[in-house]
C-alpha positions as CSV (number, residue, x, y, z in Angstrom):
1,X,0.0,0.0,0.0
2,X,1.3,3.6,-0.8
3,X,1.0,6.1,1.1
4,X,-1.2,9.3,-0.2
5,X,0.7,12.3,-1.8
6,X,-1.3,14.9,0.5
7,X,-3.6,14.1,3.4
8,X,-5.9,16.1,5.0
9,X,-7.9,15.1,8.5
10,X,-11.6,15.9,8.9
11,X,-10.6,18.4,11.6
12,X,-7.9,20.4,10.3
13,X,-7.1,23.0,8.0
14,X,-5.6,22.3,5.1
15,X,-3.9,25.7,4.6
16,X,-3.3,27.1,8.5
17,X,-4.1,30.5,7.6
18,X,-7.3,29.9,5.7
19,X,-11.4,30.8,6.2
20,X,-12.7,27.3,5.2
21,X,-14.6,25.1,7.4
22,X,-13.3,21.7,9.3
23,X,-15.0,19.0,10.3
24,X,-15.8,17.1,7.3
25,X,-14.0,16.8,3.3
26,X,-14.5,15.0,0.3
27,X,-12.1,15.8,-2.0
28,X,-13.9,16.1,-5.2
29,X,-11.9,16.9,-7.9
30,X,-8.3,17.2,-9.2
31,X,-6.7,19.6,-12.3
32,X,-3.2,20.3,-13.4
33,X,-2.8,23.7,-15.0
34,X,-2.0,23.0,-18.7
35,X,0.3,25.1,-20.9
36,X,-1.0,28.0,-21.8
37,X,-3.0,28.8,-19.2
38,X,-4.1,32.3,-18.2
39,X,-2.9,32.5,-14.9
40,X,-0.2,34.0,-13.6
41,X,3.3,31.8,-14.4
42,X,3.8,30.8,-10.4
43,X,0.6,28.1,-11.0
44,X,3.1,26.5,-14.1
45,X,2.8,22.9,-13.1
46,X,0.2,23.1,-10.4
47,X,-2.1,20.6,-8.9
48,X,-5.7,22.3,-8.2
49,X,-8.0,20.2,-5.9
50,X,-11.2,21.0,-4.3
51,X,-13.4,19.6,-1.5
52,X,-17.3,19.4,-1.9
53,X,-18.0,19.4,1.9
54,X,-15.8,22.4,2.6
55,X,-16.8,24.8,-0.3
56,X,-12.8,25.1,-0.9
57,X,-10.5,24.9,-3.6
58,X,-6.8,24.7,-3.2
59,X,-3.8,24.9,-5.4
60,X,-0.5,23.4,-4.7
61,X,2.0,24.6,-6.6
62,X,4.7,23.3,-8.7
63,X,7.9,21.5,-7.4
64,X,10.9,19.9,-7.8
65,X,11.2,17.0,-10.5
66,X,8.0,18.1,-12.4
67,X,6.0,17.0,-9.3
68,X,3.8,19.3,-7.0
69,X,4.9,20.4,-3.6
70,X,3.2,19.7,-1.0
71,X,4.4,22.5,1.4
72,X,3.5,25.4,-1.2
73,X,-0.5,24.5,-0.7
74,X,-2.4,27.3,-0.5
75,X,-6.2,28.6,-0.6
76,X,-7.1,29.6,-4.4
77,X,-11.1,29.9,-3.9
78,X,-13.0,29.8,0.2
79,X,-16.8,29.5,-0.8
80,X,-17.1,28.0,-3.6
81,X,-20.2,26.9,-3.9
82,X,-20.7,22.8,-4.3
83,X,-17.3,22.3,-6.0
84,X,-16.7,19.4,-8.1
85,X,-15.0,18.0,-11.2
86,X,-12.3,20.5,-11.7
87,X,-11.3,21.1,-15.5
88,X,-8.9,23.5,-17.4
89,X,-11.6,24.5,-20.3
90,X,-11.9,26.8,-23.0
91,X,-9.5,29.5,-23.2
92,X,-7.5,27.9,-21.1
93,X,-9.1,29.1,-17.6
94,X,-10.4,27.0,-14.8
95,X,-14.0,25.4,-14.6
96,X,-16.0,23.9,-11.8
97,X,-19.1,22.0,-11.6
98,X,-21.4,23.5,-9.0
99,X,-22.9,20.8,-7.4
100,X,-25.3,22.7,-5.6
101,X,-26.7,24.9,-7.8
102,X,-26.2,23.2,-10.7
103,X,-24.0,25.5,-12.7
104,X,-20.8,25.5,-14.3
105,X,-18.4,27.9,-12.8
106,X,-15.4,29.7,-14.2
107,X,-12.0,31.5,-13.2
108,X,-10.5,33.8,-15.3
109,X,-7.4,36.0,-14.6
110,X,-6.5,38.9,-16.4
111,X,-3.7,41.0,-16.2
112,X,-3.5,43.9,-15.3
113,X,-7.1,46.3,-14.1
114,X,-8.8,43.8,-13.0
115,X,-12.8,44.3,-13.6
116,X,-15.3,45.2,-10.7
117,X,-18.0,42.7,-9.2
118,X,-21.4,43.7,-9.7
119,X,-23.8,42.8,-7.4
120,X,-27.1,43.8,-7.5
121,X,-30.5,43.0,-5.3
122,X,-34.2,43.8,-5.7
123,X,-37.3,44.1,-3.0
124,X,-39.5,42.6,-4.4
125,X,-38.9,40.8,-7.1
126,X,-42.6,39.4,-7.9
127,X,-46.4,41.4,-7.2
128,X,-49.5,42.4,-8.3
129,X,-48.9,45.5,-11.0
130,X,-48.2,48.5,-10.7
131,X,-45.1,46.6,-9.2
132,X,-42.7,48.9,-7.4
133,X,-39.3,47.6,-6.9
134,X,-36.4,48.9,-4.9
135,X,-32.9,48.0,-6.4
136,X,-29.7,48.2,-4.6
137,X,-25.9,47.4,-6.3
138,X,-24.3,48.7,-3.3
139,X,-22.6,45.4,-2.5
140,X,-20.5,45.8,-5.9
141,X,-16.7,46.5,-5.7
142,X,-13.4,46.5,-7.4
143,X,-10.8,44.4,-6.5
144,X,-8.4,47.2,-7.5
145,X,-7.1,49.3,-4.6
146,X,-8.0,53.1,-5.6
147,X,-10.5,52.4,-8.0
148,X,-13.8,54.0,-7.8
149,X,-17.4,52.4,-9.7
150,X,-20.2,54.0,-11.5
151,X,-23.2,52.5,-11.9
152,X,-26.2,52.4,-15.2
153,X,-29.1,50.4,-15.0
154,X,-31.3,48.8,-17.3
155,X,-34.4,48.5,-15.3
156,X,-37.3,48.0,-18.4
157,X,-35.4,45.3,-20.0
158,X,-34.7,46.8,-23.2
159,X,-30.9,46.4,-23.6
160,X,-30.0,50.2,-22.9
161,X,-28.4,51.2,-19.6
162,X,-30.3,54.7,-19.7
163,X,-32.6,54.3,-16.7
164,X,-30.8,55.5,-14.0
165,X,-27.4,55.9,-12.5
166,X,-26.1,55.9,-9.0
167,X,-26.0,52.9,-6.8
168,X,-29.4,52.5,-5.8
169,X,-32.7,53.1,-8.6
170,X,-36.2,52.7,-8.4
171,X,-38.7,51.7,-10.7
172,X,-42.4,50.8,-11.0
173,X,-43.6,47.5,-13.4
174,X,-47.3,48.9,-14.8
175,X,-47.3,46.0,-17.3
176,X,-47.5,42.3,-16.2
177,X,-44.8,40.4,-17.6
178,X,-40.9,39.0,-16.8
179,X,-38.3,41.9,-17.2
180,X,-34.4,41.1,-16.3
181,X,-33.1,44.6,-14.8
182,X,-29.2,45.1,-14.8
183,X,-26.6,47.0,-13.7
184,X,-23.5,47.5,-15.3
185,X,-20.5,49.2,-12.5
186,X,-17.4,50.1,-14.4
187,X,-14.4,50.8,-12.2
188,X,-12.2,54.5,-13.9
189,X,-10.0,52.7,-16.2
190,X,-13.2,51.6,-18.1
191,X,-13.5,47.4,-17.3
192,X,-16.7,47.3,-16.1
193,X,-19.3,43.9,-15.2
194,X,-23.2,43.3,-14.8
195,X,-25.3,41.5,-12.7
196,X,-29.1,41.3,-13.5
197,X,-32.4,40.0,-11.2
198,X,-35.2,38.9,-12.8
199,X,-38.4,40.7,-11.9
200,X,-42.0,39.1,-12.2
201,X,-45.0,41.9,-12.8
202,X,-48.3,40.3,-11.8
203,X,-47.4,37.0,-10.5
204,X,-46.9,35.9,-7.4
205,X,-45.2,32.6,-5.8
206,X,-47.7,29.5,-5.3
207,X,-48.0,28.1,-2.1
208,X,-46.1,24.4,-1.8
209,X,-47.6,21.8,0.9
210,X,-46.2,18.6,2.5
211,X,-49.1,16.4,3.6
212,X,-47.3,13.5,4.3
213,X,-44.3,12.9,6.0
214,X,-45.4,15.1,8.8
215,X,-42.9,16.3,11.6
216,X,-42.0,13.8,14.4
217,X,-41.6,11.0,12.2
218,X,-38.4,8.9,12.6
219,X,-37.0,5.7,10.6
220,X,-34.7,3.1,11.2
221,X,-32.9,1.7,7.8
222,X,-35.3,0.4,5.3
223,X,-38.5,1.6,6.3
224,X,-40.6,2.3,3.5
225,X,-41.3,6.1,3.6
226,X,-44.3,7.8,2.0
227,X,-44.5,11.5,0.9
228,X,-47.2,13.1,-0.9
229,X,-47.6,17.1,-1.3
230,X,-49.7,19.7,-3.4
231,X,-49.7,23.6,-4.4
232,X,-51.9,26.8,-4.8
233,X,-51.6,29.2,-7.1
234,X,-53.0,32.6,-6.3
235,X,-52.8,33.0,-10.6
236,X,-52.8,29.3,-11.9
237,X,-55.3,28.0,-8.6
238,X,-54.1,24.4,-7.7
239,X,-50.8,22.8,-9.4
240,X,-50.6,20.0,-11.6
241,X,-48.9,17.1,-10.0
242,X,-46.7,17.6,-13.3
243,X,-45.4,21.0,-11.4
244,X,-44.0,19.2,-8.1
245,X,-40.7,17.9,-8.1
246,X,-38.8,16.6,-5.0
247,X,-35.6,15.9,-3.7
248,X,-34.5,13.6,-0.7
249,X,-31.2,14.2,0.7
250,X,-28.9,13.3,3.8
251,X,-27.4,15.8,5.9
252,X,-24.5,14.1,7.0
253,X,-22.7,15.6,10.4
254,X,-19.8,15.1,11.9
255,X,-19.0,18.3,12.6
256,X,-20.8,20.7,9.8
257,X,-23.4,19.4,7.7
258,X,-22.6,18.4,4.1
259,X,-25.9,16.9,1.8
260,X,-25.5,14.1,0.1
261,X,-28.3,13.9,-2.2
262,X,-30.2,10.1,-2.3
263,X,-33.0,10.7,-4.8
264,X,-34.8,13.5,-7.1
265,X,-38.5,12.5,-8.5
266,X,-39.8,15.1,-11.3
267,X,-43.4,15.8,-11.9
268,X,-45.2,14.0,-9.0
269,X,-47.7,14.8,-6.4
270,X,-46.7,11.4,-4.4
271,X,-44.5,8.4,-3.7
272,X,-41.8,6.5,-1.5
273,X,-38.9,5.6,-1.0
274,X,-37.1,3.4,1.6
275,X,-35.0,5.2,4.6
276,X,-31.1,5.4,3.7
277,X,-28.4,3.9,5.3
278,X,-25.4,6.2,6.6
279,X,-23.1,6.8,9.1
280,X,-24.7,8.7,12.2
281,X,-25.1,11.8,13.0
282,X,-27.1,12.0,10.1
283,X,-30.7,13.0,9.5
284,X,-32.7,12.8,5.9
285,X,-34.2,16.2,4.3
286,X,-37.2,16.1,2.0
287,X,-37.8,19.1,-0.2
288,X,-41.2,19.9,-2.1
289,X,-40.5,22.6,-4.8
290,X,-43.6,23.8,-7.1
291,X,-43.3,26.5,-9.8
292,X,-46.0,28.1,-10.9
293,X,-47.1,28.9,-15.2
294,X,-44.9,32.2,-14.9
295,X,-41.6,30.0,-13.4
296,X,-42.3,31.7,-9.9
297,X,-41.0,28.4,-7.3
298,X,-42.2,28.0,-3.4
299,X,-40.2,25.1,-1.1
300,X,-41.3,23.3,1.9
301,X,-38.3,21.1,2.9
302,X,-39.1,18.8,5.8
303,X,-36.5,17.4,8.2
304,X,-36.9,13.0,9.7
305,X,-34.6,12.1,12.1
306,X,-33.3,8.6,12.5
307,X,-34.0,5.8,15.0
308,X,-30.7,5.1,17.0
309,X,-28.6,2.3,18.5
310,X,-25.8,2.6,20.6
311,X,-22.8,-0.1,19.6
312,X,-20.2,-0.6,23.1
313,X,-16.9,-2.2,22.0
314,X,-14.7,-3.5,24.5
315,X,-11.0,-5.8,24.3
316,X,-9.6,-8.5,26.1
317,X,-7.3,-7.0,27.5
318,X,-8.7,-3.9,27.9
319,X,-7.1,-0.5,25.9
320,X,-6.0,-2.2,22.4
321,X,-7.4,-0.6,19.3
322,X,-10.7,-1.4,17.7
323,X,-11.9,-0.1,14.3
324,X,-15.8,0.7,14.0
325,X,-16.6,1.7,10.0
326,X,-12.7,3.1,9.2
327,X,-12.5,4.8,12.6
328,X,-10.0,3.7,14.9
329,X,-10.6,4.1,19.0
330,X,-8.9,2.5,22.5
331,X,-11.3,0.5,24.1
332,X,-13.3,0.5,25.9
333,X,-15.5,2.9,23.9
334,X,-19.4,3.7,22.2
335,X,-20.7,4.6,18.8
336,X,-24.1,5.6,19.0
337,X,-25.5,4.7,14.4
338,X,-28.5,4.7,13.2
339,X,-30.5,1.8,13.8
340,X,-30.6,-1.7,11.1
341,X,-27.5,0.3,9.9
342,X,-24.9,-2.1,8.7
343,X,-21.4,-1.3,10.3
344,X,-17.7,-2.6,9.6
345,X,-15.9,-4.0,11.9
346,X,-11.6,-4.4,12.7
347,X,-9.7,-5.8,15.0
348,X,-6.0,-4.7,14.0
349,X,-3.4,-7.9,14.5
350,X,-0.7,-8.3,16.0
351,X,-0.9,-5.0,18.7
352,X,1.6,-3.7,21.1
353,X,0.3,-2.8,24.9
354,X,2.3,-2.5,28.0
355,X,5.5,-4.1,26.2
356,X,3.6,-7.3,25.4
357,X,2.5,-8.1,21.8
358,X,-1.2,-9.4,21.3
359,X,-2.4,-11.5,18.5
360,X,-6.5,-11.2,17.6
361,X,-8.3,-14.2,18.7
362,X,-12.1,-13.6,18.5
363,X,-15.1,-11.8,18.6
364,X,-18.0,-12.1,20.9
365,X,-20.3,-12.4,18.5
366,X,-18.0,-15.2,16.5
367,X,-17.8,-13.0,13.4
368,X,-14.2,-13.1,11.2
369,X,-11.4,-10.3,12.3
370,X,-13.1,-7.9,10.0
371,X,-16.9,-8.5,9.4
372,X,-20.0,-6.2,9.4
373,X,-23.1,-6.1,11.7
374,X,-26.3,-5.2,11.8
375,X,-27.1,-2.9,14.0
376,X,-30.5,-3.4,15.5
377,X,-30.8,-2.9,18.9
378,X,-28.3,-1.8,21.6
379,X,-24.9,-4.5,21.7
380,X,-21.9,-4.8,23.3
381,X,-19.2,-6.9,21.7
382,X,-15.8,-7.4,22.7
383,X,-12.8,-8.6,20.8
384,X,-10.5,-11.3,22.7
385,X,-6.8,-11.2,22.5
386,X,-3.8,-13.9,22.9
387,X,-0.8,-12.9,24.3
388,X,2.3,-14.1,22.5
């Protein structure tokens, strides 16, 4: 077995002087900057990695013998959002699968001025007409130290930034309809951006309803669970069942909570599923999103937490090592998992304690060195070892 190039524990920083979280990591994709590539020539031979549970990316720059070096790693992106399968893409820049969103993400450098950020905001976005809408780009900025922004909006959705200026405009929506308003801020040397929102004249959001599962409910693995839901539109009146789509996902937590997403269903007003396996702590999520005729969505997301067990280990003699699903502990010790969850179990052979040497002779519960269990019910199993 060879050892990894670069590890990383659940509760350490990978970079010491960096914003992203601990707890949890799943590294969830790799990239080596190809030739030609528009950043700057210190990422020559680089090895960009990112971790879906942390919202991080990391570069680890190039080293000696073509390889890259482990002690050079530092933070290229803190909250990215769902990062996964890292690619070098078209014109050479860095891409990123947003998991979360479902989006495709991309880094671009440029030399020199570097262009502002636009960001813009609207209250509200969606109403009975006349419509009046507050808009507010104030959160722009340029990355530039000195620079200064100007703002023009496009608030009728017509293409031509003549509405207003400053960095806050008003306007009123007499027509129904969908308009995208923008702003465009451009920083004194002339690079400028936009951002945009999308307002909805005479429509409001429909209102999204979980019947069944209802609050309280709890599972142990494989229960068959049954979810059914509807929605009211104050425009359309009730939804089509063709207008309901759902998601079930597990917030896994060790620390922070990272979703791991188990099952989407498109276009239904009911159905099941059977409760998930995973390691504890970890609770299911079940999300109801309906969208109304004018693309207007309302979610109800309901939270089921598990059933639990609680799993005692123990060794003959007493403080060797014992490995429950990976995770190594001294004995005697308890992991509390979710209940008819299936667990992995180790005993590590041969094991030093007190000078004497101890080779692994049994389990209580007369399963192999490593085996799994079902978890079912509170157990306490011990693992028996022979002195050499």
């Amino acid at each position: 077995m060879r050892a990894p190039f670069f590890a990383y524990r659940h509760g350490d920083k990978v970079f010491s002087e960096e914003t992203c979280p601990t707890g949890s990591s799943s590294i969830s994709g790799l990239a080596f900057t190809p030739p030609g590539s528009t950043l700057p020539a210190e990422f020559d031979g680089g090895l960009f990695f990112s971790d879906y549970s942390r919202g991080c990316i990391w570069v680890m720059k190039g080293g000696a013998g073509g390889l890259p070096a482990p002690s050079t790693v530092r933070t290229f992106r803190a909250g990215a959002s769902g990062p996964v399968e890292l690619q070098f893409g078209p014109g050479n820049d860095l891409f990123y699968a947003d998991f979360n969103q479902g989006r495709i993400m991309r880094i671009h450098y440029t030399a020199g001025n570097q262009a502002p950020r636009a960001v813009v905001s609207a209250s509200p976005t969606n109403g009975d007409t006349p419509l009046d809408v507050d808009f507010n780009a104030g959160g722009s900025s340029d990355p530039d130290p000195g620079d200064t922004i100007s703002y023009e909006w496009d608030l009728d959705g017509d293409g031509q930034y003549d509405d207003a200026t400053g960095a806050t405009a008003q306007f009123t929506y007499a027509d129904a309809g969908s308009y995208l308003a923008s702003v465009k801020v451009t920083d004194d040397q002339g690079a400028s951006a936009i951002d945009a929102v999308a307002i909805r004249a005479g429509n409001t959001p429909p209102t999204a309803t979980i019947t069944s599962p209802t609050t309280g409910l709890t599972w142990k693995v494989g229960d068959p669970i049954a979810f059914a839901g509807s929605a009211t539109d104050a425009q359309d009146g009730t939804l089509d069942a063709t207008d309901l789509d759902w998601k079930l996902v597990i917030q896994h937590c060790p620390s922070n909570c990272h979703e791991h997403t188990v099952q989407t269903w498109t276009g239904i007003d009911q159905g099941s599923f059977p409760a998930p396996d995973h390691e504890y702590p970890a609770y299911v999520e079940l999300t109801l999103t309906a969208t109304d005729s004018g693309g207007l969505p309302d979610t109800r997301t309901i939270r089921l937490d598990p059933k639990t067990v609680v799993l005692s280990f123990a060794s003959s003699p007493s403080g060797l090592t014992l490995s429950v699903n990976g995770t190594d502990a001294t004995t005697p010790f308890a992991r509390t998992v979710i209940q008819d969850s299936v667990n992995g179990l180790a005993a590590p052979t041969p094991q030093t304690l007190a000078s004497s040497t101890y080779d692994f002779g049994s389990w209580s519960d007369g399963g192999a060195r490593v085996h799994s269990i079902t978890a079912n019910a509170d157990r306490s199993l011990t693992a028996t070892y022979n002195k050499r």
